[in-house]
Backbone as numpy.savetxt, mean C-alpha at the origin, in Angstrom:
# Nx Ny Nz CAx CAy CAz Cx Cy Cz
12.36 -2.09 -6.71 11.78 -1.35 -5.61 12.45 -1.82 -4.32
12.33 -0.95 -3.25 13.21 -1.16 -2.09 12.43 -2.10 -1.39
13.07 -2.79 -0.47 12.26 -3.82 0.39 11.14 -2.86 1.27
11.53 -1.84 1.67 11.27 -0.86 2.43 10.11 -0.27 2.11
10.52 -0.19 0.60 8.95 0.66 0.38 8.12 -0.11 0.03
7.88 -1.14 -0.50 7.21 -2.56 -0.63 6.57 -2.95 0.74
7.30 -2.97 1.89 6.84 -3.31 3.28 5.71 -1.96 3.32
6.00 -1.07 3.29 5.06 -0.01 3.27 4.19 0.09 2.39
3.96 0.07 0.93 2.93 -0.03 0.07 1.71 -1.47 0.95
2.66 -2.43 1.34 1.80 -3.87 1.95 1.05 -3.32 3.19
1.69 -2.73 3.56 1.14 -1.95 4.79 -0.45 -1.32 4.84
-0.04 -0.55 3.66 -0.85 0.57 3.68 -2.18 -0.03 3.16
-1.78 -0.98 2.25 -3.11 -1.73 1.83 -3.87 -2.75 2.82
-2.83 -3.27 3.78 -3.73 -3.77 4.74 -4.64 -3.23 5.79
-3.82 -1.55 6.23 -4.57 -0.41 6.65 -6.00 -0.10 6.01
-5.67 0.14 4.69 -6.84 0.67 3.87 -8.37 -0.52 3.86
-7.54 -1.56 3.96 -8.99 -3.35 4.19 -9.14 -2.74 5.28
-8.89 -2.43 6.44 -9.15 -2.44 7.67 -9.88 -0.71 8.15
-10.16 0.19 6.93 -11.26 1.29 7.22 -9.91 2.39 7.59
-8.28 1.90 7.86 -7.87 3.05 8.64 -7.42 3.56 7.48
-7.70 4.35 6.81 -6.80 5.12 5.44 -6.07 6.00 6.10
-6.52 7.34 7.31 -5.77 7.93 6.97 -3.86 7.36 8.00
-4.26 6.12 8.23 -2.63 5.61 8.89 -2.43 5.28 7.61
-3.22 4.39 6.59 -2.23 3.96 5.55 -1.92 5.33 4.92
-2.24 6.33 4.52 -2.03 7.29 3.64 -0.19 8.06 4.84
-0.51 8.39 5.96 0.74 8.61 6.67 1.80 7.79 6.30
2.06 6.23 6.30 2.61 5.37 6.02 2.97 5.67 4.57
2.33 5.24 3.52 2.49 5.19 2.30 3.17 6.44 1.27
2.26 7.60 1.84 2.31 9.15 1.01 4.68 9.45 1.49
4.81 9.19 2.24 6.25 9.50 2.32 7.26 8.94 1.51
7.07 7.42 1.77 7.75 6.32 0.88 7.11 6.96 -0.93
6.17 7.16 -1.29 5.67 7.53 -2.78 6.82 9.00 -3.37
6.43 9.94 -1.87 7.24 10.99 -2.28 8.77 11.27 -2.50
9.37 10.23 -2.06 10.88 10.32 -2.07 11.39 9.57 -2.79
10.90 8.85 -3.44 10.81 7.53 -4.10 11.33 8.51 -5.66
12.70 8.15 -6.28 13.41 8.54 -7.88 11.98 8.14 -8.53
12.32 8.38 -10.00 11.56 8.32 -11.00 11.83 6.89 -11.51
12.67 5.81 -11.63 12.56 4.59 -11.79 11.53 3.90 -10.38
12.23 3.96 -9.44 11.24 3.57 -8.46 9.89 4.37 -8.06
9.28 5.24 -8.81 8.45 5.77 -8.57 7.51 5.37 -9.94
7.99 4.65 -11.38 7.12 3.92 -12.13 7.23 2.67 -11.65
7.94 2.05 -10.89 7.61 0.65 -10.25 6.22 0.86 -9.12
6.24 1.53 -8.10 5.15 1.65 -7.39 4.10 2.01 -8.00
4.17 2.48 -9.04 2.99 2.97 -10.11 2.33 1.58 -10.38
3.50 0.70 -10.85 3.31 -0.36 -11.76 2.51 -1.81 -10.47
3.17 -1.43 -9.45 2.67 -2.42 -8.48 1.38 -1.80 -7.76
1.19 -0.57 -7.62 -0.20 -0.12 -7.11 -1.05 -0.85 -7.85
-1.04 -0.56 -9.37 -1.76 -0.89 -10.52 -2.16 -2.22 -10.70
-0.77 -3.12 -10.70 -1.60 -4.58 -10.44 -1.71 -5.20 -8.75
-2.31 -4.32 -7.70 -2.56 -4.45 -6.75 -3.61 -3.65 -6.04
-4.64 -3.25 -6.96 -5.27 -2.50 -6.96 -6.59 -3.14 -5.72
-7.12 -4.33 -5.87 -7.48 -5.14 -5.28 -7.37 -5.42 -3.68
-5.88 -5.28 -3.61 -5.49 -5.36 -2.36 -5.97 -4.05 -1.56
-6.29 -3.29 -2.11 -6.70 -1.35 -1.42 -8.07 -2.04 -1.05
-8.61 -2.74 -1.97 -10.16 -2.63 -2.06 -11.28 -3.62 -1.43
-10.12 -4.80 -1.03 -10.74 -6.05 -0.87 -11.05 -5.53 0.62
-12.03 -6.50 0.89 -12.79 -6.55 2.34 -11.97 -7.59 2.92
-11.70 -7.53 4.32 -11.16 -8.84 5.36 -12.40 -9.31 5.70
-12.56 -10.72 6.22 -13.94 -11.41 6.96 -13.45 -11.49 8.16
-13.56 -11.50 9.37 -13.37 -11.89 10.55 -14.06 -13.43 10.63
-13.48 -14.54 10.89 -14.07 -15.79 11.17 -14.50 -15.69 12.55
-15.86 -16.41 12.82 -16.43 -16.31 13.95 -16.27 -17.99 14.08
-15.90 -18.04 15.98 -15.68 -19.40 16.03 -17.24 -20.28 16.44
């Protein structure tokens, strides 16, 4: 997978913890669509075991 679209999949999942989907979906949905069919079962394969990262909550530490 490209560094590129990796920076963007990371992206989008830190968007998505943070309530903004539809920036991660802008971000992400382009890099998915242009993306060959080898690199397009790798992002499959890394969504999949990163599924977590879409879903997890951030805490804000209070000082």
């Amino acid at each position: 997978m490209r560094s590129s679209t990796l920076r963007a999949l990371n992206r989008a999942a830190e968007l998505t913890r943070q309530n903004r989907f539809t920036e991660a979906v802008l971000i992400a949905e382009p890099v998915i669509l242009t993306a060959d069919l080898d690199e397009g079962d790798e992002i499959r394969r890394w969504l999949i075991a990163h599924v977590t990262d879409f879903a997890a909550q951030t805490t804000k530490e209070t000082p």
